[in-house]
ZAFI-776370 format. One record per residue (C-alpha): residue in three letters; chain; x, y, z. Coordinates in steps of 0.1 Angstrom, whole numbers. Each point is the difference from the previous one (the first is absolute). Layout:
BEGIN
MARMI rest kette    xx    yy    zz
MARMI  ALA     A     X     Y     Z
...
END
This chain:
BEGIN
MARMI rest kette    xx    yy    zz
MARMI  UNK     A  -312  -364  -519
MARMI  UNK     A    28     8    21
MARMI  UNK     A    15    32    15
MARMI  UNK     A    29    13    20
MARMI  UNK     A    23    28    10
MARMI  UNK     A    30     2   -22
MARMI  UNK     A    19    17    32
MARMI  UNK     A    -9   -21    22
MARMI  UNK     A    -6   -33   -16
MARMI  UNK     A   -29    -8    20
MARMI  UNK     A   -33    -9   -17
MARMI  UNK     A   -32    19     3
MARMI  UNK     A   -24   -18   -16
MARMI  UNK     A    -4   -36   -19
MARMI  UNK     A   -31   -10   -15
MARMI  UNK     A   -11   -33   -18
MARMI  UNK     A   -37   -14   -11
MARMI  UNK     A   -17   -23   -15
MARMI  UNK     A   -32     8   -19
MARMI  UNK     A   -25   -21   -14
MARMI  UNK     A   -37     6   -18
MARMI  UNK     A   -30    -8   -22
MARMI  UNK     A   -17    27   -26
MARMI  UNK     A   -31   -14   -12
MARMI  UNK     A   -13    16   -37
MARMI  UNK     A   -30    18    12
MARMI  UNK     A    23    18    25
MARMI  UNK     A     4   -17    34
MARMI  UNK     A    28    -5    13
MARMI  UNK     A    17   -11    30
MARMI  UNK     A    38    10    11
MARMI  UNK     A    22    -9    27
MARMI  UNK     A    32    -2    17
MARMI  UNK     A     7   -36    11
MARMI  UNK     A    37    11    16
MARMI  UNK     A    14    35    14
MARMI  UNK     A    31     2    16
MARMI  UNK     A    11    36    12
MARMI  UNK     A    33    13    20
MARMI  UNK     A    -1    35     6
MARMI  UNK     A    21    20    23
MARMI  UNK     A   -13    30    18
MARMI  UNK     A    25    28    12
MARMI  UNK     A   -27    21    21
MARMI  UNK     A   -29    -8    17
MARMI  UNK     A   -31    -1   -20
MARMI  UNK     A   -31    14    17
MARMI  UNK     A   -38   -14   -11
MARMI  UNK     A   -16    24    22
MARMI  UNK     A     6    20    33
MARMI  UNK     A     8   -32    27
MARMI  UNK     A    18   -25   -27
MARMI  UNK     A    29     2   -13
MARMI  UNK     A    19   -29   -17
MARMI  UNK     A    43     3     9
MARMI  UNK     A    24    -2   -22
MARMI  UNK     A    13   -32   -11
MARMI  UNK     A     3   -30   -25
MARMI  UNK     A   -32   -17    -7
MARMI  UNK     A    -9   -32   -19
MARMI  UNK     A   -36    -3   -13
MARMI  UNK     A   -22   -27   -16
MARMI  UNK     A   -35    10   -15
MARMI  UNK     A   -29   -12   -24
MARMI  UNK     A   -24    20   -20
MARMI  UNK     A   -30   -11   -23
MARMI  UNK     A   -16    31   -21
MARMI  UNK     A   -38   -15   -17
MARMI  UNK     A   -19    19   -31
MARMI  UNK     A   -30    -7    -8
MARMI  UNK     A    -8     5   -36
MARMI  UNK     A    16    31   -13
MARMI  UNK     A   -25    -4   -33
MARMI  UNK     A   -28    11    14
MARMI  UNK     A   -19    32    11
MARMI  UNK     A    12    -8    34
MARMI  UNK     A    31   -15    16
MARMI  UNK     A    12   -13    38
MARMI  UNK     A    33    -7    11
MARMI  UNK     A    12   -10    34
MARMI  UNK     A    37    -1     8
MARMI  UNK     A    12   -15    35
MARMI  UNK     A    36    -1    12
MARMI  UNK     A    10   -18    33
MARMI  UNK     A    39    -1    11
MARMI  UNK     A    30    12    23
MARMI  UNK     A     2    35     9
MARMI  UNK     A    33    13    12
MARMI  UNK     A    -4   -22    29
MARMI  UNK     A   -37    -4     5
MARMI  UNK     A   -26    -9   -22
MARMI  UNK     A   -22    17   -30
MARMI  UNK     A   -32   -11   -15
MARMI  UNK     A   -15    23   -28
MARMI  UNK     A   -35     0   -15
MARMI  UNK     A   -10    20   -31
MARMI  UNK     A   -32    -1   -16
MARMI  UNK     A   -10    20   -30
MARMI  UNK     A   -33     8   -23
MARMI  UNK     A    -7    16   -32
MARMI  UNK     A   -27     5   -21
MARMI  UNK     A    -8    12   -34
MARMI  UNK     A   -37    18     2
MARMI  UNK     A     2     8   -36
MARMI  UNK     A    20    18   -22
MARMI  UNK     A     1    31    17
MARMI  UNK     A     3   -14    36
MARMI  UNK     A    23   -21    22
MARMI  UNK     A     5    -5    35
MARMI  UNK     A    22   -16    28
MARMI  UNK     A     8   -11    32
MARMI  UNK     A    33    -7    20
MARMI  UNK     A     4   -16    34
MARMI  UNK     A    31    -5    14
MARMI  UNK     A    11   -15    34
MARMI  UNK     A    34   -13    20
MARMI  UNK     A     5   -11    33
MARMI  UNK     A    33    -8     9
MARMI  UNK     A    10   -18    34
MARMI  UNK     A    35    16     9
MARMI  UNK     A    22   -15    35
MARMI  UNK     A   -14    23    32
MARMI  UNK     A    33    13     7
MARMI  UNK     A    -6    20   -36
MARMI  UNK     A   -24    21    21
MARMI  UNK     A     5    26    24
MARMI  UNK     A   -36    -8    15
MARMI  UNK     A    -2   -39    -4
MARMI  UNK     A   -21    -1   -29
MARMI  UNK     A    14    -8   -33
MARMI  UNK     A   -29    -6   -17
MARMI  UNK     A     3    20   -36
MARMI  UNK     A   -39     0   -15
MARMI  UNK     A    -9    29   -31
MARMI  UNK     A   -31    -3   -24
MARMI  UNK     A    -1    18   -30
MARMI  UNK     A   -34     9   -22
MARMI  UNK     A     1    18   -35
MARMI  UNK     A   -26     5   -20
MARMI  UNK     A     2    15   -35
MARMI  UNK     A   -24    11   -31
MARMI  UNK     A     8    12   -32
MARMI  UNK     A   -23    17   -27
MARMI  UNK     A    14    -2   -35
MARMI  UNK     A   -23    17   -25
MARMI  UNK     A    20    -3   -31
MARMI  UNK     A    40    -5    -5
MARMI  UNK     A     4    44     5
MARMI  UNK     A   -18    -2    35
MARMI  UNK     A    -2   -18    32
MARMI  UNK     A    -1     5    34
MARMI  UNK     A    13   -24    29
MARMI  UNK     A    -7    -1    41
MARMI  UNK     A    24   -15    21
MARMI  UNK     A   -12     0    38
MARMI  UNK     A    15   -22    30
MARMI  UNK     A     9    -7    38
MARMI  UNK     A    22   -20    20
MARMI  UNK     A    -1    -1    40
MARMI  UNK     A    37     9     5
MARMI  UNK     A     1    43    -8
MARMI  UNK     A   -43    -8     4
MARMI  UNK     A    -3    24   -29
MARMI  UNK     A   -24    -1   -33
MARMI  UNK     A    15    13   -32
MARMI  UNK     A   -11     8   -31
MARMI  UNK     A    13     9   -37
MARMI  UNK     A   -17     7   -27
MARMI  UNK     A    12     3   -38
MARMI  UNK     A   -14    21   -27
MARMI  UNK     A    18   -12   -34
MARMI  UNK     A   -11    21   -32
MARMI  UNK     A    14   -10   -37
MARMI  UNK     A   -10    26   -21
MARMI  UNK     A    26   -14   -30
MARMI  UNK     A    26   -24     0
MARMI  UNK     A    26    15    14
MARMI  UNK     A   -15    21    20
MARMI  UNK     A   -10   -10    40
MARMI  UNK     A   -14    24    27
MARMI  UNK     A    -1   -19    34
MARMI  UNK     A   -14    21    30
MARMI  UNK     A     5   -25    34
MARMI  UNK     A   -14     5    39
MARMI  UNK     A    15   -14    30
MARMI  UNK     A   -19     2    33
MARMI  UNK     A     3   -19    30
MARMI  UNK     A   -19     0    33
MARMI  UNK     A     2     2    36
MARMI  UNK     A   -22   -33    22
MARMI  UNK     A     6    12    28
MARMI  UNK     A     4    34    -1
MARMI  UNK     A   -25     8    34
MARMI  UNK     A    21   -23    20
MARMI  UNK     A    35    25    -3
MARMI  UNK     A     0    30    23
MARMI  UNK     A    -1    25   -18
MARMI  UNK     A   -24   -14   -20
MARMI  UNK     A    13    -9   -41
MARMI  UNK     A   -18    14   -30
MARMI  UNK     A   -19   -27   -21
MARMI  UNK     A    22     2   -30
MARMI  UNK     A    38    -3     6
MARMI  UNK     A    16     6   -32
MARMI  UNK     A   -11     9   -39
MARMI  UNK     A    19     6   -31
MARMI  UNK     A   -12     6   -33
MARMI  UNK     A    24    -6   -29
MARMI  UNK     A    -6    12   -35
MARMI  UNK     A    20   -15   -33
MARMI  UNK     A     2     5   -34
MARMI  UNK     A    22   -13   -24
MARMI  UNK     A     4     1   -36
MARMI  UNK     A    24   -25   -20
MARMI  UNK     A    12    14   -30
MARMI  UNK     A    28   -15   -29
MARMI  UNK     A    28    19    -9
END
């Protein structure tokens, strides 16, 4: 893959990989990328949070990644993806577990974790530190009682806005053809005590209602 500006000639990105991997018949597998090679050219600073900023400028990057599934036959199935690599100077490692399970035919469940830490030069930091570190934990459930109804949960929360959110999804079927969706969005203040004056517990909500109707003419 490779990229540039017709104006100016000069290239933004090139990309190359080399991928290799074993499927197994009852649904394990495991996939990885022997070889990445990356060139990317920044024009502005890019900031990861409120001390570290990476500058501008032309980057070349080598990284690995292996992604494991354990059994996608059964009731329940695990995967683990890991990537470890060059980061725009600095270094990235990457961890991603996953879990979901079939109760029965009605319900399912699953869980996400998600978690970087990237090891950027000191001078990338206005306060010495430049130490980039964020977890993030979903959760969902889902409640299908026929092929006309279900209902799914979304909730989740990562250290870097410290916030909880949640979404739920009401789907109704009532004939093909024919959906009704009615969705909430909510998410949550942690540390609403600590700001002066202090926060309200819920920091935003939406509720969005959709039907549709598909129809031949």
């Amino acid at each position: 893959d490779y990229r540039w500006k017709i104006n100016s000639q000069l290239t933004e990105t090139k990309f190359i990989n080399l991928q290799a991997g074993i499927d197994r018949k009852k649904g394990s597998s495991i996939n990885g990328t022997v070889a990445e090679y990356m060139e990317d050219r920044l024009y502005e600073s890019n900031s990861l949070n409120d001390h570290i900023n990476v500058p501008p400028g032309y980057y070349h990057m080598f990284a690995n990644d292996v992604n494991f599934t354990y059994d996608e036959a059964k009731s329940y199935t695990a995967a683990l993806f890991t990537r470890y690599g060059d980061y725009y100077g600095g270094k990235i490692f990457t961890a991603n577990p996953s879990f979901n399970y079939i109760i029965n035919r009605f319900f399912r469940f699953g869980l996400v974790y998600e978690y970087n830490r990237i090891n950027l030069p000191s001078a990338y930091s206005d306060n010495g530190d430049a130490v980039y570190k964020s977890n993030l934990v979903s959760g969902n459930f889902m409640l299908t009682l026929s092929s006309k109804f279900s209902v799914k949960l979304l909730a989740q929360y990562d250290n870097i806005s410290n916030s909880y959110g949640g979404n739920l999804r009401i789907r109704y079927n009532p004939h093909e053809g024919t959906d009704l969706y009615i969705v909430y969005n909510s998410s949550l203040n942690t540390k609403r005590l600590e700001a002066k004056p202090t926060m309200p517990l819920v920091d935003s909500q939406t509720v969005v209602v959709k039907y549709s109707i598909t129809f031949g003419l």
